[in-house]
Residue frames as a rotation matrix with the C-alpha (Angstrom) as fourth column:
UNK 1
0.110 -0.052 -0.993 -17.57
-0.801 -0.597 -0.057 32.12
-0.589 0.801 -0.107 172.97
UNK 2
-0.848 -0.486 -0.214 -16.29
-0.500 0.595 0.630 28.59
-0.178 0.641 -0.747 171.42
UNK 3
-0.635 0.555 0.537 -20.19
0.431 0.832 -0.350 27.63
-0.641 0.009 -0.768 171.23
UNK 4
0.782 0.619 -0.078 -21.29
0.215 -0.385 -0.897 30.36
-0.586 0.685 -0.434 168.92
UNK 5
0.313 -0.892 -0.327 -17.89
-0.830 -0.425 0.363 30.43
-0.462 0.158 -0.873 167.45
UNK 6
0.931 -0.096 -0.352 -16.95
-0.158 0.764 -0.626 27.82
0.329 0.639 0.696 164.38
UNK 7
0.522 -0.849 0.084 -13.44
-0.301 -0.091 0.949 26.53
-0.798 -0.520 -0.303 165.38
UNK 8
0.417 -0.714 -0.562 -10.47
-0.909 -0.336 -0.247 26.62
-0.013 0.614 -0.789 163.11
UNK 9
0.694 -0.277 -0.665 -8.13
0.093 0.950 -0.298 23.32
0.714 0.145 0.685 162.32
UNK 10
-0.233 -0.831 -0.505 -4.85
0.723 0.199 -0.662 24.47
0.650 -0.520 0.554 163.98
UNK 11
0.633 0.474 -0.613 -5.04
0.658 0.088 0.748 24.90
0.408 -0.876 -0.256 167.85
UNK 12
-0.215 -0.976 -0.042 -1.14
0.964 -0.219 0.152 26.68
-0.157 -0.008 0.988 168.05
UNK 13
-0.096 -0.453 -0.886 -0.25
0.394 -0.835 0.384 30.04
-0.914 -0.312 0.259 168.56
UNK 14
-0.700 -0.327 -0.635 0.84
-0.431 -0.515 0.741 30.95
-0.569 0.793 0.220 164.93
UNK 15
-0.819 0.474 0.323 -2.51
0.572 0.715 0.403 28.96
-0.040 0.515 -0.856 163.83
UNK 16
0.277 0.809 -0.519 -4.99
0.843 -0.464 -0.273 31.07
-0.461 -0.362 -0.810 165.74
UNK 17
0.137 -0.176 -0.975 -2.82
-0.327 -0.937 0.124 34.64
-0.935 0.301 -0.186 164.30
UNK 18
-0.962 -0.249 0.111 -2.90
0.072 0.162 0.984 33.19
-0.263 0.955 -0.138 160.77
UNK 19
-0.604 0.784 0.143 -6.39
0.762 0.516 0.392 32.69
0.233 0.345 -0.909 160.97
UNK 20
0.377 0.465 -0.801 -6.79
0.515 -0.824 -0.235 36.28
-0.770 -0.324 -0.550 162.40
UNK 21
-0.704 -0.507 -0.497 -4.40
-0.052 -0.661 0.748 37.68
-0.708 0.553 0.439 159.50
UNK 22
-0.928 0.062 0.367 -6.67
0.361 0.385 0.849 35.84
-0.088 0.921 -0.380 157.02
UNK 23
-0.191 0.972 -0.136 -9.88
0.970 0.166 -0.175 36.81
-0.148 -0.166 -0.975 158.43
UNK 24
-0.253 -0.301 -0.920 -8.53
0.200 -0.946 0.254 40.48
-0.947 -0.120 0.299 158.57
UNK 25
-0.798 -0.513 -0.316 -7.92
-0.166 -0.316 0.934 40.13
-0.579 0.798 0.167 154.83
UNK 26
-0.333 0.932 0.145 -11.13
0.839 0.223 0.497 38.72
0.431 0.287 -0.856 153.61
UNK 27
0.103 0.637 -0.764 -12.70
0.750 -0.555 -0.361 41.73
-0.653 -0.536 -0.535 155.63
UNK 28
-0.235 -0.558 -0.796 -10.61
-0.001 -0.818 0.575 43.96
-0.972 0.136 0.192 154.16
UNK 29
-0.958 -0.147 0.247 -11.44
0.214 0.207 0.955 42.43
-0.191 0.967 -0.167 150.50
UNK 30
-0.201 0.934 -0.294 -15.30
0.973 0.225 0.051 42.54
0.114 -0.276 -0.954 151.47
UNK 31
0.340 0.203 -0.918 -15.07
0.204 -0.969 -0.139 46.43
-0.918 -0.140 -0.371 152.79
UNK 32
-0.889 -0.415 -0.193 -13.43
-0.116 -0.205 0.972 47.32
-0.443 0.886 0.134 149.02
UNK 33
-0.900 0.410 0.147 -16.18
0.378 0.567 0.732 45.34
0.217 0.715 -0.665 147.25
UNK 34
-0.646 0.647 0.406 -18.90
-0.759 -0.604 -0.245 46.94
0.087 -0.466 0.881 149.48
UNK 35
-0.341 0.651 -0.678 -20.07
-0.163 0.669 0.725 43.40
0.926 0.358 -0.122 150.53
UNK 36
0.736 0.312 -0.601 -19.51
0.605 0.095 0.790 43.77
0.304 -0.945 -0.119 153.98
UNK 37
-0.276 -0.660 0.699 -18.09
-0.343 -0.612 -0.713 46.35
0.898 -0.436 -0.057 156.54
UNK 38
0.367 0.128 -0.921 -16.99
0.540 0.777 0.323 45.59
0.757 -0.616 0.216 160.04
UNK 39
0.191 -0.472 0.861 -16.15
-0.513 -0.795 -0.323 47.89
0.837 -0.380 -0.394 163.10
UNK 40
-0.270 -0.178 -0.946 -15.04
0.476 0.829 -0.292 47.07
0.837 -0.529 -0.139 166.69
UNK 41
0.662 0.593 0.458 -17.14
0.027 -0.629 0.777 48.13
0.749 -0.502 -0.433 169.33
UNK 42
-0.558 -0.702 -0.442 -14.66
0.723 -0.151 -0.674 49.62
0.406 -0.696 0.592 172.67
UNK 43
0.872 0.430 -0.236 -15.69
0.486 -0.821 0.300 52.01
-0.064 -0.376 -0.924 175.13
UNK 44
0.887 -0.346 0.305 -13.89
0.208 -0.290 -0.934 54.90
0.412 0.892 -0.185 174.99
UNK 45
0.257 -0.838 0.482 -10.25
-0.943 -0.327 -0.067 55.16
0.214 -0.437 -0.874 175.72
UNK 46
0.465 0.030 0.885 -11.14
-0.413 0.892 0.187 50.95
-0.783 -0.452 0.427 176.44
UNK 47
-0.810 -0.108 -0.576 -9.83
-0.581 0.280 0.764 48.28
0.079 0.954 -0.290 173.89
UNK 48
-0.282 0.724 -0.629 -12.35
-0.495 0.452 0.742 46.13
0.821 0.521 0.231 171.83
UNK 49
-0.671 -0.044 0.740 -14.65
-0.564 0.679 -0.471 44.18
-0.481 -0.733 -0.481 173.43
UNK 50
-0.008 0.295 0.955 -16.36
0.386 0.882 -0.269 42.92
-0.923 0.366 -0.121 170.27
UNK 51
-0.932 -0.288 -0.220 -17.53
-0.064 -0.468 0.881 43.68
-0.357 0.835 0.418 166.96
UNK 52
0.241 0.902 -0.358 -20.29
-0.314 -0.276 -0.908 45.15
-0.918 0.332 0.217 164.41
UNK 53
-0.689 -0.568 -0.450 -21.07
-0.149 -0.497 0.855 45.01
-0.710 0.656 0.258 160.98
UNK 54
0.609 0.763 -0.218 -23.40
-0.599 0.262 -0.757 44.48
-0.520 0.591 0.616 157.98
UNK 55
-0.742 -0.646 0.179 -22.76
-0.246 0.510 0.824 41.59
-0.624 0.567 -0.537 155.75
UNK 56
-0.145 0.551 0.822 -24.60
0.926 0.368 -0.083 40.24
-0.348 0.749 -0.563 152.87
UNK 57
-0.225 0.223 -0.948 -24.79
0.140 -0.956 -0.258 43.99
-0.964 -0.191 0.184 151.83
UNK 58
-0.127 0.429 0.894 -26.87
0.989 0.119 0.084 44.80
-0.070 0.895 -0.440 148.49
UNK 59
-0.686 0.161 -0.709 -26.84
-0.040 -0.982 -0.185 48.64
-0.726 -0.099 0.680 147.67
UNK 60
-0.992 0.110 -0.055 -28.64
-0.122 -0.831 0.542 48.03
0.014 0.545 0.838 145.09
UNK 61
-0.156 0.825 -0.543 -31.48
0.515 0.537 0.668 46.00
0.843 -0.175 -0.509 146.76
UNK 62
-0.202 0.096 0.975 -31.26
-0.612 -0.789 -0.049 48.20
0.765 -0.606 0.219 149.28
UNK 63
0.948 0.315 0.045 -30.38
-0.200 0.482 0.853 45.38
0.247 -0.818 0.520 152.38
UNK 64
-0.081 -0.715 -0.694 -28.23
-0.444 0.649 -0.618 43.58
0.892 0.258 -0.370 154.39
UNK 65
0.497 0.076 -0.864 -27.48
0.592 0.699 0.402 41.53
0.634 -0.711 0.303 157.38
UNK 66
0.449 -0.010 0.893 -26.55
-0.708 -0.614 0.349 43.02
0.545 -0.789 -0.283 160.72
UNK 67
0.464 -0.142 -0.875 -23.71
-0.001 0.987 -0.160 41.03
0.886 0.075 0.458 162.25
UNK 68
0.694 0.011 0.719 -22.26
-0.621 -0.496 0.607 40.61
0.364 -0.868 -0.338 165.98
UNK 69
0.409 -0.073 -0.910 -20.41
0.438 0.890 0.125 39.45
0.801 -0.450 0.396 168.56
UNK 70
0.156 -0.522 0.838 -19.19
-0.729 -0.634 -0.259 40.29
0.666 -0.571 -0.480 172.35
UNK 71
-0.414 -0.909 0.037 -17.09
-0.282 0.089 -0.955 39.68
0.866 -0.406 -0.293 174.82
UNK 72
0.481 0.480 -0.734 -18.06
0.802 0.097 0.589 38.53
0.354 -0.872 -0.338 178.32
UNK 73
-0.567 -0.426 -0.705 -16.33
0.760 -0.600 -0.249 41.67
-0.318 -0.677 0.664 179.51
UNK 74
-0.786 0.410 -0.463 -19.10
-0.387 -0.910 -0.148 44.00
-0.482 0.063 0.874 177.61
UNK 75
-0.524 0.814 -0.253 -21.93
0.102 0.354 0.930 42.36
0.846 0.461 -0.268 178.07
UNK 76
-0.201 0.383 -0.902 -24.81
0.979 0.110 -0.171 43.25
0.034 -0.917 -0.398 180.33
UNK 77
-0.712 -0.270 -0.648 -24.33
0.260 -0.959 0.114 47.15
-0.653 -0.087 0.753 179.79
UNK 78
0.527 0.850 0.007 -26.51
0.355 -0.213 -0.910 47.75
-0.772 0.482 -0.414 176.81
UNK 79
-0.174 -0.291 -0.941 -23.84
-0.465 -0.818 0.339 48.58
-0.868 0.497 0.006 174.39
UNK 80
-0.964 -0.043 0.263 -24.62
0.233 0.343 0.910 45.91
-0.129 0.938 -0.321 171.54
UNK 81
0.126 0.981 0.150 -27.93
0.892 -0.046 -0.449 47.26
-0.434 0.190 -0.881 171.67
UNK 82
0.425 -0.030 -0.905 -26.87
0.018 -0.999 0.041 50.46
-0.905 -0.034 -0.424 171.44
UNK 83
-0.755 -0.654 0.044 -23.90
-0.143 0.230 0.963 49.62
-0.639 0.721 -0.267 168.94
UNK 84
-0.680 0.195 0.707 -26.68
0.667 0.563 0.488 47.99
-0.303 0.803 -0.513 167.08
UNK 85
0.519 0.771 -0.367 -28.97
0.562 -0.632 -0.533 51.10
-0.643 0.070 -0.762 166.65
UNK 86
0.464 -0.396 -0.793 -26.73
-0.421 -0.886 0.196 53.29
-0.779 0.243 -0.577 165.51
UNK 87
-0.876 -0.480 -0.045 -25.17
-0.164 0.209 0.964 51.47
-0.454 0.852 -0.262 163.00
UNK 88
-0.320 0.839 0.440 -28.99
0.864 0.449 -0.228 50.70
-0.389 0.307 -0.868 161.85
UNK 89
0.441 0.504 -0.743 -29.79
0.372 -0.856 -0.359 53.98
-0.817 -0.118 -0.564 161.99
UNK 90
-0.348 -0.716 -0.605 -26.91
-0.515 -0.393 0.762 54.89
-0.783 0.577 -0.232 159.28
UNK 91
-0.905 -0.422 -0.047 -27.38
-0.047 -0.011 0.999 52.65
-0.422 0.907 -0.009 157.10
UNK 92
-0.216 0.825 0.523 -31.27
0.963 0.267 -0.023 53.35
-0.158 0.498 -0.852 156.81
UNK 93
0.517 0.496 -0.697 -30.97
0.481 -0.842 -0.243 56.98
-0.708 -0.210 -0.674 157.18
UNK 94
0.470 -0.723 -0.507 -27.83
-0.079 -0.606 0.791 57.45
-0.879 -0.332 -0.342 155.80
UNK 95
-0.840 -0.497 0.218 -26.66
-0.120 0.562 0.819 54.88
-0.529 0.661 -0.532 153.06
UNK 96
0.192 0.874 -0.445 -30.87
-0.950 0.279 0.137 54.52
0.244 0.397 0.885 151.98
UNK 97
-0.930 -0.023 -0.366 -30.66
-0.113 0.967 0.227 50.75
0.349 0.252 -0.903 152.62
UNK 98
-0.310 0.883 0.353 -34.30
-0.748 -0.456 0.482 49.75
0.586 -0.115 0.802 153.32
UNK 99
0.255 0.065 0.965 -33.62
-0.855 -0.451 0.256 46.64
0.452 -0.890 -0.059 155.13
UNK 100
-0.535 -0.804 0.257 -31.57
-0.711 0.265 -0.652 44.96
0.456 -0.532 -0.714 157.99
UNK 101
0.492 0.564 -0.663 -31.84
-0.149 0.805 0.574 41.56
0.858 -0.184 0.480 158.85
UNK 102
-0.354 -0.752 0.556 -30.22
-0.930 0.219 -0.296 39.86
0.101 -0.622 -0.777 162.06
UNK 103
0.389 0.028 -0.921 -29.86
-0.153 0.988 -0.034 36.08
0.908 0.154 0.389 162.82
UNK 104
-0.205 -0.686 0.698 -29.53
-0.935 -0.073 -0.346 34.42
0.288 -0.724 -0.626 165.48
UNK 105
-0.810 0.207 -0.549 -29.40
0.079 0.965 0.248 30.93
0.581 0.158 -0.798 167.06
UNK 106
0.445 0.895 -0.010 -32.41
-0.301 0.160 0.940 30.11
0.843 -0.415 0.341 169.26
UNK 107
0.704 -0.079 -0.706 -30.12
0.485 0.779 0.397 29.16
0.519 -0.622 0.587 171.68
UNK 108
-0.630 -0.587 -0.509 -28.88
0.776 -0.452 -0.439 32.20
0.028 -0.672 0.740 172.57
UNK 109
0.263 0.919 -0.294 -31.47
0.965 -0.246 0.092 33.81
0.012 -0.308 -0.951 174.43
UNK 110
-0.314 -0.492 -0.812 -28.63
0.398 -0.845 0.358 37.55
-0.862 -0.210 0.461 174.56
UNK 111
-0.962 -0.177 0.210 -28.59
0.259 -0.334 0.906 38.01
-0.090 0.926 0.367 170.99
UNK 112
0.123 0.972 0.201 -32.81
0.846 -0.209 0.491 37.88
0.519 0.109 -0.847 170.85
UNK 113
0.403 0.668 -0.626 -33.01
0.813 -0.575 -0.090 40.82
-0.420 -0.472 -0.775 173.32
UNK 114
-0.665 -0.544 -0.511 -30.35
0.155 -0.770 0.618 42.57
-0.731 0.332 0.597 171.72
UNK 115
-0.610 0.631 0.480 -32.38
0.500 -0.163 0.850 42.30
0.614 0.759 -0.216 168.29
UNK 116
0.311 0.932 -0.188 -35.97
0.928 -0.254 0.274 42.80
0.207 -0.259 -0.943 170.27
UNK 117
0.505 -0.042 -0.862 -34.36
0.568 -0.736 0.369 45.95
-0.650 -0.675 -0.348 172.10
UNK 118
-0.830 -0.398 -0.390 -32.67
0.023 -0.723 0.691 47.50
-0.557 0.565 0.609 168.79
UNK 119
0.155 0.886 -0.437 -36.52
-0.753 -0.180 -0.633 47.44
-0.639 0.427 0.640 167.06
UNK 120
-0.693 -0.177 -0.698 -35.39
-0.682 0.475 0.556 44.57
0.233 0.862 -0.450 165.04
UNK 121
0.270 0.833 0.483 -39.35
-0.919 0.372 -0.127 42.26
-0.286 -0.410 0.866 164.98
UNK 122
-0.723 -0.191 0.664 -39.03
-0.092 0.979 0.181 38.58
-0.685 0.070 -0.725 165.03
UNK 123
-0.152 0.639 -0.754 -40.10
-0.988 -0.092 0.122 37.73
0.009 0.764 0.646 161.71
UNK 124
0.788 0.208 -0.579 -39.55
-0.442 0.846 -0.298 33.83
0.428 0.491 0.759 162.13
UNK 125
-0.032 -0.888 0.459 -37.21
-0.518 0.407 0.752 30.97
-0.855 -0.214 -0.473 163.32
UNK 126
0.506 -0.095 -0.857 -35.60
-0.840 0.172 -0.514 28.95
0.197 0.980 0.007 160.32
UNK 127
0.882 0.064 0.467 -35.24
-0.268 0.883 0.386 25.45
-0.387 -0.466 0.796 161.00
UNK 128
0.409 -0.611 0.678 -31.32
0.738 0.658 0.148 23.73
-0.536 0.440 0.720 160.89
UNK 129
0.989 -0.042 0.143 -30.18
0.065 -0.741 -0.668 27.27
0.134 0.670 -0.730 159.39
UNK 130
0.284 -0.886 0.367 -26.54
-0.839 -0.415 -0.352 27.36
0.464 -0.208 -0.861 160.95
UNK 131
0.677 -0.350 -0.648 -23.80
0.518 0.852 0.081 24.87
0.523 -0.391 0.757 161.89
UNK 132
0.791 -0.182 0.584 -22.47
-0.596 -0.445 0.669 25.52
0.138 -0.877 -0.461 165.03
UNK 133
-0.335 -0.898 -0.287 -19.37
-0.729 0.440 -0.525 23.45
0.597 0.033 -0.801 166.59
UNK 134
-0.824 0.075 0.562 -22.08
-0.411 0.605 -0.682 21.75
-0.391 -0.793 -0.467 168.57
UNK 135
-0.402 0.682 0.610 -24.56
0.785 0.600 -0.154 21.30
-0.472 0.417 -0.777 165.48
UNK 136
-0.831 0.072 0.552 -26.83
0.340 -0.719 0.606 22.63
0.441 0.691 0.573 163.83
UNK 137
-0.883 0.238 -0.404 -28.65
0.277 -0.429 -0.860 25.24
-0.378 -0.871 0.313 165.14
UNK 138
0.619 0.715 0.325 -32.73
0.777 -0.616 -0.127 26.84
0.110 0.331 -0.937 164.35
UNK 139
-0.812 -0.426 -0.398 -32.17
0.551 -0.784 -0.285 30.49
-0.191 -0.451 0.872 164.09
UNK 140
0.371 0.822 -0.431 -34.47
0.686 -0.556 -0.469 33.50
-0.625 -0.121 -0.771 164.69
UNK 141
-0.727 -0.247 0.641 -34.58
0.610 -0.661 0.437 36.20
0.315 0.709 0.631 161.56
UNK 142
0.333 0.339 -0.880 -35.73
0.322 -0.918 -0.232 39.51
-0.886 -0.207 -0.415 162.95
UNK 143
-0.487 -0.347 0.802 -35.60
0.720 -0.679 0.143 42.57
0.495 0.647 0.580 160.38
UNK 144
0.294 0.365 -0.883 -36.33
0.304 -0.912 -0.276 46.31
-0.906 -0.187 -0.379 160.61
UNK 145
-0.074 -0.196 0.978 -37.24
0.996 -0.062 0.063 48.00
0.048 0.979 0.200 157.64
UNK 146
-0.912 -0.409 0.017 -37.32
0.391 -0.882 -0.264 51.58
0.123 -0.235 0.964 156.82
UNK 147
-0.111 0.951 0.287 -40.23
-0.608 -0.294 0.738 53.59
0.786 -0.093 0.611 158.47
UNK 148
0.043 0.288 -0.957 -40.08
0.449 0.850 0.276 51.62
0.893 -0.441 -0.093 161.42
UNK 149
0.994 -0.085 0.063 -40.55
-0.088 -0.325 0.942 52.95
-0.060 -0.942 -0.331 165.18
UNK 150
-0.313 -0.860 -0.403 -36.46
0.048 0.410 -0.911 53.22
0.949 -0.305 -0.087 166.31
UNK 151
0.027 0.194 -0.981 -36.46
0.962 0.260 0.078 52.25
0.270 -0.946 -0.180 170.43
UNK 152
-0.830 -0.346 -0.437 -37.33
0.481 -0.840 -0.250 55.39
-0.281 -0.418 0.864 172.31
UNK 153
-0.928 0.280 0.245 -39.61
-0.079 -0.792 0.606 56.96
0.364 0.543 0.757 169.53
C-alpha cells in the first residue's frame, strides 16, 4: 500500500489518527457539498477491507471520478470489480450522471483489470499525471459513459 499511497509528515501513533480524523473530516465536508462521497467496501458481517467513491463529482455536468483502494486481504476475489459496478450503475442509472472516469497509475497492472472488468474503456494514458511517494507516475484514464454495455450484458 505505501507505493500507491502519498505518505503523511508524522510517522507516530497520534500522527497517523490525526491524519485519519482530518481525512474523515474533509470527507465529511466533501459528502455535504456533494463533491465527493465515499463508502467502505466489507464483506458482510467482515470489517473494511477498503474503500469506494466518486470524487470530482459535477451534478450538473453530469460526471465524476470513480475512486479506490484495497487491502491485500480483499483482493483477488472480484469484489472491487464488483464494488465498482454497482456504485457505477447508481450513479448512471440512478443520480443521471452521464460519465465516470477512473485513473490509474500504469504501474499497477490490479487497478487496469479492475477498470477493464467494470466496462470502464481505456481511453488513454496521461503522461507524469500523479505524484506518487516514488515519483511521478503515467496514468491510464478509462471512462464509461451512459448507454454503455455493463459486464454481463
Amino acid at each position: 500500500m505505501p507505493v500507491w499511497t502519498r505518505t503523511f509528515s508524522s510517522g507516530t501513533v497520534q500522527g497517523v489518527a490525526c491524519h485519519a480524523r482530518e481525512r474523515i473530516a474533509r470527507w465529511h465536508e466533501r459528502w455535504k457539498s456533494e463533491q465527493s462521497a465515499i463508502w467502505a467496501i466489507a464483506r458482510l458481517g467482515e470489517r473494511p477491507v477498503g474503500m469506494i467513491g466518486w470524487g470530482d463529482i459535477d451534478l450538473k455536468g453530469g460526471s465524476a471520478e470513480i475512486l479506490y483502494w484495497l487491502l491485500p486481504a480483499g483482493r483477488g476475489g472480484g469484489v472491487m470489480a464488483d464494488a465498482t459496478v454497482r456504485l457505477s450503475r447508481w450513479a448512471i442509472d440512478v443520480i443521471g450522471l452521464h460519465r465516470l472516469r477512473l485513473t490509474h497509475s500504469v504501474a499497477n497492472p490490479a487497478s487496469c483489470r479492475v477498470a477493464t472488468r467494470a466496462g470502464f474503456a481505456l481511453e488513454g494514458t496521461m503522461r507524469s499525471a500523479l505524484l506518487h511517494a516514488d515519483g511521478w507516475h503515467d496514468e491510464h484514464l478509462h471512462a464509461r459513459i451512459r448507454g454503455d454495455k455493463w459486464p454481463g450484458e
